[in-house]
TORKOL-4160 file (C-alpha; in steps of 0.2 Angstrom, whole numbers, padded with zeros to 4 digits, m for minus):
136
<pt num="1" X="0002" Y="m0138" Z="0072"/>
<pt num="2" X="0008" Y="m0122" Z="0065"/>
<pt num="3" X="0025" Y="m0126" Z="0069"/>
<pt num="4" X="0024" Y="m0142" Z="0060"/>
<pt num="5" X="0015" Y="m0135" Z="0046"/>
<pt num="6" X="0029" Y="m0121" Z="0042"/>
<pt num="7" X="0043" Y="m0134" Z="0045"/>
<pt num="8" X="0035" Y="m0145" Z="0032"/>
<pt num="9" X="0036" Y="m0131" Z="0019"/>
<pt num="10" X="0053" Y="m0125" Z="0027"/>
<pt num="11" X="0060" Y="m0142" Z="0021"/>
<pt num="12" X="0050" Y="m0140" Z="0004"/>
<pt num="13" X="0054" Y="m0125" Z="m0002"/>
<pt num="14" X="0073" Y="m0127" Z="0005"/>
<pt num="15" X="0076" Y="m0144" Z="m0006"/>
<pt num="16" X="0071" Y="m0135" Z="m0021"/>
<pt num="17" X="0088" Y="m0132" Z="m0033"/>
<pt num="18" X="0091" Y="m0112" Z="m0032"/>
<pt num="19" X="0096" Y="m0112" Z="m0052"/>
<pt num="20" X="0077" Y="m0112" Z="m0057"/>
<pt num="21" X="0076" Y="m0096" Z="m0046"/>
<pt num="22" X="0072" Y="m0081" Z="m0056"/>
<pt num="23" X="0084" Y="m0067" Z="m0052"/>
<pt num="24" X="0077" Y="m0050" Z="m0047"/>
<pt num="25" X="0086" Y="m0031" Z="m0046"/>
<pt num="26" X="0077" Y="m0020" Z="m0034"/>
<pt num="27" X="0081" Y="m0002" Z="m0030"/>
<pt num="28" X="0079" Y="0000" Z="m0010"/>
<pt num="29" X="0064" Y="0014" Z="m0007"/>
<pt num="30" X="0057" Y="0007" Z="m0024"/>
<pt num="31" X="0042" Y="m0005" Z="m0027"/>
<pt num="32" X="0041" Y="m0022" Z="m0035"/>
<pt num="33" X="0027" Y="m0032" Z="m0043"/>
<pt num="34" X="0029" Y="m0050" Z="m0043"/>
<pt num="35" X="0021" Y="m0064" Z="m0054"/>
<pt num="36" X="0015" Y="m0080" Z="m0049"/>
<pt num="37" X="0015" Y="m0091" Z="m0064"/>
<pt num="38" X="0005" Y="m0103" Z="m0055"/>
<pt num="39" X="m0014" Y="m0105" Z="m0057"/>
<pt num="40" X="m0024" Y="m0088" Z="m0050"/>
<pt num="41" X="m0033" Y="m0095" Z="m0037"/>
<pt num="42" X="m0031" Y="m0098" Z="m0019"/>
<pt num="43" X="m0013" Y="m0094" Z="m0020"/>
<pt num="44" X="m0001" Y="m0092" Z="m0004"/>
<pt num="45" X="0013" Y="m0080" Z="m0004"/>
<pt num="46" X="0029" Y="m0086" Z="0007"/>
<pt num="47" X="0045" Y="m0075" Z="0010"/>
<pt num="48" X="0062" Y="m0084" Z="0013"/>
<pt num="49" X="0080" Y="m0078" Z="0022"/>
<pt num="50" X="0094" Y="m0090" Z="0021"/>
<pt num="51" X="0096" Y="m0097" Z="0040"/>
<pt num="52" X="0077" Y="m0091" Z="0044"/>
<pt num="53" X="0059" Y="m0098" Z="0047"/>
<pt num="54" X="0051" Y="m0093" Z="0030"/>
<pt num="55" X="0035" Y="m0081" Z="0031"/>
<pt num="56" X="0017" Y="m0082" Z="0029"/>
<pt num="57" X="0013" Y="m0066" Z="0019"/>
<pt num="58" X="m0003" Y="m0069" Z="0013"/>
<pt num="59" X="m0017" Y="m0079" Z="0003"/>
<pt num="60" X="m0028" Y="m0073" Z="m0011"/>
<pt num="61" X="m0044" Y="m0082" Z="m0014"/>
<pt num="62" X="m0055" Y="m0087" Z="m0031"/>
<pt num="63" X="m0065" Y="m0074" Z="m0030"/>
<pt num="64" X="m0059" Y="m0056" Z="m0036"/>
<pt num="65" X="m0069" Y="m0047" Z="m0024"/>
<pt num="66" X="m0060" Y="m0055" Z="m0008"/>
<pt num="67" X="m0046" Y="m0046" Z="m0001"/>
<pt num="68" X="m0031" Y="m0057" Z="0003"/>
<pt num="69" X="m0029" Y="m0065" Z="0021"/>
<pt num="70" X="m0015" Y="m0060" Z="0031"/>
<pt num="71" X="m0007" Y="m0071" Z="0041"/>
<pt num="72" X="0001" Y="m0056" Z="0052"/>
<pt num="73" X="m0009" Y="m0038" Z="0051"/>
<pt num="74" X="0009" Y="m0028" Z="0051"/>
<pt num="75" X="0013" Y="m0035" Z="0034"/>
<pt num="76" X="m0003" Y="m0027" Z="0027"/>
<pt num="77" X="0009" Y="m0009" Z="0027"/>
<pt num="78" X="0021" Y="m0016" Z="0015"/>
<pt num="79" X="0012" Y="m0031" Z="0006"/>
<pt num="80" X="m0002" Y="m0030" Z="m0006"/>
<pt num="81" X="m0011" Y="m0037" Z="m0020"/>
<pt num="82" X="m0018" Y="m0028" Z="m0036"/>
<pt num="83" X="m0023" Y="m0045" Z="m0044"/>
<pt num="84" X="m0026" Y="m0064" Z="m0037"/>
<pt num="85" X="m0009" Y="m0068" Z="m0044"/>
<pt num="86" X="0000" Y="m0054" Z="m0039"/>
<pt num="87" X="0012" Y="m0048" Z="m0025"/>
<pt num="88" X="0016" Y="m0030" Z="m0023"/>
<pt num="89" X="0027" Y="m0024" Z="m0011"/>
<pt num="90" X="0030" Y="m0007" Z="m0007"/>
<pt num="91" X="0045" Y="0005" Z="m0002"/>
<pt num="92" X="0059" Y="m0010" Z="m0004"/>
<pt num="93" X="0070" Y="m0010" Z="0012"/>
<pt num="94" X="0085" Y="m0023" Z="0015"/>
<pt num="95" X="0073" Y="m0031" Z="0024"/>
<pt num="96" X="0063" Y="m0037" Z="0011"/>
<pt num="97" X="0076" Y="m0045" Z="m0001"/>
<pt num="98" X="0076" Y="m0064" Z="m0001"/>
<pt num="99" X="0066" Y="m0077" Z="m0011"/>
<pt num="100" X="0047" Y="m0075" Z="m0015"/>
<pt num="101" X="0037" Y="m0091" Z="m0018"/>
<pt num="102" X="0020" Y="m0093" Z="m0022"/>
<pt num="103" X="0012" Y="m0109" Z="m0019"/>
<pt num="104" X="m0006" Y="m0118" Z="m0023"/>
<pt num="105" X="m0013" Y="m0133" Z="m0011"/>
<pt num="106" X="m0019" Y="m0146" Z="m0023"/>
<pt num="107" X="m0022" Y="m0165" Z="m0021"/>
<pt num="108" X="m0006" Y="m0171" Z="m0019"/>
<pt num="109" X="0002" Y="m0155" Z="m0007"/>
<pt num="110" X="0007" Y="m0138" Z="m0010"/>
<pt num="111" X="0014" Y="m0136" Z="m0028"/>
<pt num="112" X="0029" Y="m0121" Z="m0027"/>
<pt num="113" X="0034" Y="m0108" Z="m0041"/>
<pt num="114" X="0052" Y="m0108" Z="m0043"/>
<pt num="115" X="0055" Y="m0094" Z="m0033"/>
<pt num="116" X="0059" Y="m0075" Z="m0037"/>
<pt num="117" X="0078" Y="m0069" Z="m0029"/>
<pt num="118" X="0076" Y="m0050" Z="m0024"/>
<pt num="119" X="0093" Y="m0041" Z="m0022"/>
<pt num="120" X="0101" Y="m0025" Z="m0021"/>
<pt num="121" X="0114" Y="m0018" Z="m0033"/>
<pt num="122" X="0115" Y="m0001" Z="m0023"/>
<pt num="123" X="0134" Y="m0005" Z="m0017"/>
<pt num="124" X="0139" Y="m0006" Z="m0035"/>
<pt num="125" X="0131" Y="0007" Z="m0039"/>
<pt num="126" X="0138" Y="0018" Z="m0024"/>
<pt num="127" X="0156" Y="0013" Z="m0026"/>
<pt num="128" X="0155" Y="0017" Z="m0050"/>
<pt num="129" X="0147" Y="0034" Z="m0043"/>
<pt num="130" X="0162" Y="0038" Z="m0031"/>
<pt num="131" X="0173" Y="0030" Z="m0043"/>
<pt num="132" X="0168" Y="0042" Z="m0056"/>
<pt num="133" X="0168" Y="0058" Z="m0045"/>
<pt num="134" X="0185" Y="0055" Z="m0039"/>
<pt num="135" X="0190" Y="0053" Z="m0056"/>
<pt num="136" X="0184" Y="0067" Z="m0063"/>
């Protein structure tokens, strides 16, 4: 059933049109905030790879006073959550840039955000630096 379930948003989430994706620049050993712009309650955070199963990060409830459900304990060291709406995620690692959605379940299925792209602009920025020193 899990499987199935996953698949299900897999499929959903992979049909959507990548231009309504908002584009993200992290700095790797940094942190990041992300907004859902859905309603603030009883949302589920998902983290997608290209070519991999998405992730079940965790759900935040109704109530402020109830911690967010994770869906595996070892994200708890990296993910968090200072408001129902909100994903923070700590000490950015290659590992962690892909695309953020937020989803709600209402009466006709799971309604998506449009997606937050996070990436990396390190290589630039390591090849301008060396650029520069060698030039000077």
């Amino acid at each position: 059933m899990k499987t199935t379930s996953l698949f299900f948003v897999y499929l959903l989430v992979c049909c959507q049109t990548t231009e309504s994706l908002t584009l993200k620049p992290v700095i790797l050993g940094g942190n990041v905030t992300l907004d859902c712009e859905l309603d603030n309650r009883d949302i589920y955070w998902l983290f997608m790879k290209p070519s991999e199963s998405p992730v079940v990060i965790f759900r935040t409830f109704s109530s402020e006073s109830t911690k967010p459900l994770f869906f595996d304990q070892r994200l708890k060291s990296k993910y968090s959550s200072t408001t129902l709406s909100c994903l923070c995620i700590s000490n950015i690692t290659k590992d962690e840039l892909g695309i953020y959605y937020c989803a709600r379940v209402n009466t006709w299925g799971l309604n998506f955000s449009n997606g937050t792209k996070l990436y990396t602009t390190a290589k630039c920025y390591m090849f301008l630096y060396t650029w520069m020193y060698e030039l000077f």
